[in-house]
C-alpha positions in Angstrom: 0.0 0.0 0.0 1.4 3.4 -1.1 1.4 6.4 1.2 -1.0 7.9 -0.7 -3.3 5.2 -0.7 -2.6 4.5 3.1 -3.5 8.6 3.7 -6.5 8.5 2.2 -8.0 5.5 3.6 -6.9 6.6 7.3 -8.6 9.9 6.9 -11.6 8.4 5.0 -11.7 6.1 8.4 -11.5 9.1 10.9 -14.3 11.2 8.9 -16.9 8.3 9.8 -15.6 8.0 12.9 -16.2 11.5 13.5 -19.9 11.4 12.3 -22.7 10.7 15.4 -24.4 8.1 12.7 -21.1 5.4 14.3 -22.2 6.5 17.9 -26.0 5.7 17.1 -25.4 2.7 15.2 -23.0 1.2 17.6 -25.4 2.2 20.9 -28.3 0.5 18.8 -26.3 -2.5 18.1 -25.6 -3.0 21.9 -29.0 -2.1 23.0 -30.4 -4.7 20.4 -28.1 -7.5 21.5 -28.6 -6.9 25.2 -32.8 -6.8 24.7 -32.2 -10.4 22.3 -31.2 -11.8 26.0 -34.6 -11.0 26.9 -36.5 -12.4 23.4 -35.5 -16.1 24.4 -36.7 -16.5 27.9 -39.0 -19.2 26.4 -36.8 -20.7 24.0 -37.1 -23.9 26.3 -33.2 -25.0 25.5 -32.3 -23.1 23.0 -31.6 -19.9 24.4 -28.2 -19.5 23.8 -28.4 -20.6 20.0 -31.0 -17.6 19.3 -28.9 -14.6 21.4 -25.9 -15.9 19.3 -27.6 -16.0 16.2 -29.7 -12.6 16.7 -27.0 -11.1 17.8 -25.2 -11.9 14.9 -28.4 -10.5 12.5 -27.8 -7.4 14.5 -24.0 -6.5 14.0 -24.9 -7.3 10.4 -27.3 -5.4 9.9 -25.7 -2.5 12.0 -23.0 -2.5 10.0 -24.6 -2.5 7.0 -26.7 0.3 7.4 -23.1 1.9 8.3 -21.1 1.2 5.8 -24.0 1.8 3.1 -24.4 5.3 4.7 -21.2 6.2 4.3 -20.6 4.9 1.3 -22.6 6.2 -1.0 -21.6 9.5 -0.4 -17.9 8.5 -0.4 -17.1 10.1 -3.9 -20.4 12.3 -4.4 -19.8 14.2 -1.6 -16.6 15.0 -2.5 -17.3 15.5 -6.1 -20.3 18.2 -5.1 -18.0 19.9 -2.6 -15.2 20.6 -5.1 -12.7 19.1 -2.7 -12.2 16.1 -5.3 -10.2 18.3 -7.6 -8.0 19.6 -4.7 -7.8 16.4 -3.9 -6.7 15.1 -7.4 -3.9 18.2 -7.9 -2.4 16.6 -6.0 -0.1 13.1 -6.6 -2.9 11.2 -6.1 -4.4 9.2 -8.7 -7.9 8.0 -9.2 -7.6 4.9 -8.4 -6.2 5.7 -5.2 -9.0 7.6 -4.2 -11.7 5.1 -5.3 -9.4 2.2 -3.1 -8.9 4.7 -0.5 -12.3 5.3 0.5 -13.1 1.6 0.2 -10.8 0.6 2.1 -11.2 3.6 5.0 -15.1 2.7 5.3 -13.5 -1.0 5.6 -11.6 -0.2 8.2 -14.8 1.1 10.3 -16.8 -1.8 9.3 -13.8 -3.9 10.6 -13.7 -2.4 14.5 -17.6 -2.0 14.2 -17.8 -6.0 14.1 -14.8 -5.8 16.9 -17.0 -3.7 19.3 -20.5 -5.6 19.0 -19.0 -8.8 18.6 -17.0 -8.6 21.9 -20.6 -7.1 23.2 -22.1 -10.3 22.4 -19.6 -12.9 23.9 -19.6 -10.6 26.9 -23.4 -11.3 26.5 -23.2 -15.3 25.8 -21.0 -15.2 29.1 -23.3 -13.5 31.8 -26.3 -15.7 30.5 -24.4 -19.0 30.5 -23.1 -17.5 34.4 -26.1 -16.6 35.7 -28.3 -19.5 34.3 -25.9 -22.7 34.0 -23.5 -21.1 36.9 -20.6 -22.0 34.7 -17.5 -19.8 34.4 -17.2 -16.8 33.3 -14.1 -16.5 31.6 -13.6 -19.9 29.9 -17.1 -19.3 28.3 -15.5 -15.8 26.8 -13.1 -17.9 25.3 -15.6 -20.3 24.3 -17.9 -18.2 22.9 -15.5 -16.2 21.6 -14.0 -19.2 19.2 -17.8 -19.9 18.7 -18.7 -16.2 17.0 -15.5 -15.5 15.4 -16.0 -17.9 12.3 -19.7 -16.7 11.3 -18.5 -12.7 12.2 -16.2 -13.5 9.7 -18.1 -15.4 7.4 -21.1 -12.1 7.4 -18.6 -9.2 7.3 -18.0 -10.7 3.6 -21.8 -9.4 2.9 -20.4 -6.2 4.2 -17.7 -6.1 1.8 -19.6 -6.5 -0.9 -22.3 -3.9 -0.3 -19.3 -1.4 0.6 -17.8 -1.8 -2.9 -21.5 -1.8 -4.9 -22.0 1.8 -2.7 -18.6 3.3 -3.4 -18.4 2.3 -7.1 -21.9 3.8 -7.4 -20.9 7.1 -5.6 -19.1 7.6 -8.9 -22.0 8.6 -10.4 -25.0 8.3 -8.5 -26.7 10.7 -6.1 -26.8 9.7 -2.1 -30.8 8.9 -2.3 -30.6 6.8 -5.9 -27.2 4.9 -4.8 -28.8 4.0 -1.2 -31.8 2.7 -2.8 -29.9 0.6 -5.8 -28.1 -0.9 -2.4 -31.4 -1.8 -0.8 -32.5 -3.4 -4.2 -29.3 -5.3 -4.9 -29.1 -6.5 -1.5 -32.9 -7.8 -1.4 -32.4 -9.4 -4.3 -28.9 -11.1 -3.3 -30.3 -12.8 -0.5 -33.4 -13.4 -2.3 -32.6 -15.3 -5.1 -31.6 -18.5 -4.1 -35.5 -19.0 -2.4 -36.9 -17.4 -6.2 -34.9 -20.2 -7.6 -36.0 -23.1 -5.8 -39.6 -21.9 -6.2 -39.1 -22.2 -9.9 -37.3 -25.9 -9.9 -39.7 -27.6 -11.9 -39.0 -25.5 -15.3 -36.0 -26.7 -16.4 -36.0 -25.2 -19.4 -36.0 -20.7 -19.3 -35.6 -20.5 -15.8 -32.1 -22.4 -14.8 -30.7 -19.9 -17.3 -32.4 -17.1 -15.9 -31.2 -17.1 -13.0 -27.2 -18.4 -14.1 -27.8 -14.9 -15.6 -29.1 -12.9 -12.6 -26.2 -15.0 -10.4 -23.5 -13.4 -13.0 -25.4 -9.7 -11.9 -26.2 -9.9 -8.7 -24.0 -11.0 -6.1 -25.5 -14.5 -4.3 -25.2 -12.8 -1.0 -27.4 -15.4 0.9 -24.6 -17.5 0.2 -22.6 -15.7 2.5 -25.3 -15.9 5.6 -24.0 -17.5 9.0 -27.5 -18.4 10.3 -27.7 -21.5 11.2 -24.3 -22.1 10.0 -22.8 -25.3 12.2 -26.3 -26.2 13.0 -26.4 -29.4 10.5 -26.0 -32.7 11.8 -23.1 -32.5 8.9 -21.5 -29.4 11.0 -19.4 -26.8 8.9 -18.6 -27.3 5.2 -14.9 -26.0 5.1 -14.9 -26.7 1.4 -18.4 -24.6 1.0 -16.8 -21.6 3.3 -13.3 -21.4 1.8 -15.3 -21.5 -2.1 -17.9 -18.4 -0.8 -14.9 -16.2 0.9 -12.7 -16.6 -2.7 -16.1 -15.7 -4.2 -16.9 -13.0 -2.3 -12.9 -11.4 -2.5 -13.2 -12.1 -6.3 -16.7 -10.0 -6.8 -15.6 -7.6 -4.7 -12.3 -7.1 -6.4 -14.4 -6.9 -9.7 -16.7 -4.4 -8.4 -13.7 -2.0 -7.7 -12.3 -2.4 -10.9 -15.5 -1.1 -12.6 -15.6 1.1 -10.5 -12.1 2.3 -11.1 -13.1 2.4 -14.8 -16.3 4.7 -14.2 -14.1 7.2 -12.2 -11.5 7.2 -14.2 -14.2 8.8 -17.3 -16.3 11.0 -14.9 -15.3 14.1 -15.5 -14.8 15.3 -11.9 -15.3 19.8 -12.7 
């Protein structure tokens, strides 16, 4: 990573940080996954499994209403203000910038999931102390091993909708690039149920949707509920296939994204 490059992303990183949308987000992530402790008081057995797994909904969702936020007006904003072609007099290429605020708004969404995720196997811990009396700290590092995998596994959902929202900044207003997020990421995590419900025609519809799988990115893939809940447990093979997919859409996404920038004219 070049200075440059390193500069940009940093200060792209300490704008959001700045903004009170990361202090709301983060409080309403905390005060989400503490009330889930409450949502399971008759979950007869299962109480753990559903604070884990709504407390994994919530970071994700927290952080995606974050890093969609703030990325959409990650080149618009900038572009409107004039400061982009301060920014480009300088030695700074295009590119740079375009990488630089991706990775910057990366960088948030990264200690976002640090924050509420250590919330939540604080959370796991009191609930298996106070009703299984059982250890507190050996259950942080249980729970803690337990969480880290399907963090990991959702923040790629994260990175995907972070490069869709910065490569549409390029062009797009703040209101028309939110809602094409919305819409792509409905339709991500949608298309795999569409698909079974149309099984039966073998004929249109498995082409249809090889189609809509090249456009849109299959972001229900990349969901961790009720991941290691299979009498088969985890599919490493599965995992390791979705995380090269996910790095390799994302990576394609910035690249057309590069392209756009590069012929906006930026005055």
């Amino acid at each position: 990573m070049n200075g440059a490059l390193f500069c940009l992303a940093i200060n792209t990183s300490r704008d959001v940080f700045r903004q009170p949308l990361f202090y709301v987000i983060t409080s309403a992530g905390v005060f989400l996954t503490f009330l889930s402790l409450f949502f399971t008081l008759f979950a007869f057995g299962e109480e753990i499994r559903m604070v884990k797994e709504m407390g994994i909904s919530t970071i994700t969702v927290c952080c995606l209403v974050l890093v969609s936020i703030s990325a959409v007006n990650a080149l618009s904003k900038e572009r409107e203000s004039g400061t982009i072609l301060t920014l480009l007099a300088k030695p700074v290429s295009k590119r740079d910038v375009v990488l630089g605020k991706f990775l910057g708004i990366l960088i948030v969404a990264a200690v976002e999931y640090l924050i509420l995720g250590a919330f939540l196997v604080v959370s796991l811990s009191l609930k298996n102390l106070l009703d299984f009396d059982l250890a507190f700290f050996p259950s942080i590092i249980h729970f803690g091993g337990a969480t880290f995998l399907p963090l990991f596994y959702t923040f790629l959902q994260v990175e995907i909708i972070c490069a869709i929202a910065v490569a549409g900044s390029v062009y797009l207003s703040m209101s028309a690039n939110l809602s094409c997020c919305v819409f792509i990421y409905i339709v991500g995590n949608l298309l795999g149920l569409v698909q079974s419900l149309f099984n039966a025609n073998e004929s249109l519809f498995p082409w249809l949707f090889a189609f809509l799988y090249i456009i849109f990115p299959n972001l229900e893939g990349v969901c961790a509920i009720g991941m290691g809940n299979s009498p088969e447990g985890i599919d490493v093979r599965y995992i390791l296939f979705m995380v090269v997919y996910a790095i390799a859409y994302t990576t394609l996404i910035i690249h057309i994204a590069f392209e756009m920038f590069e012929r906006k004219e930026c005055c």
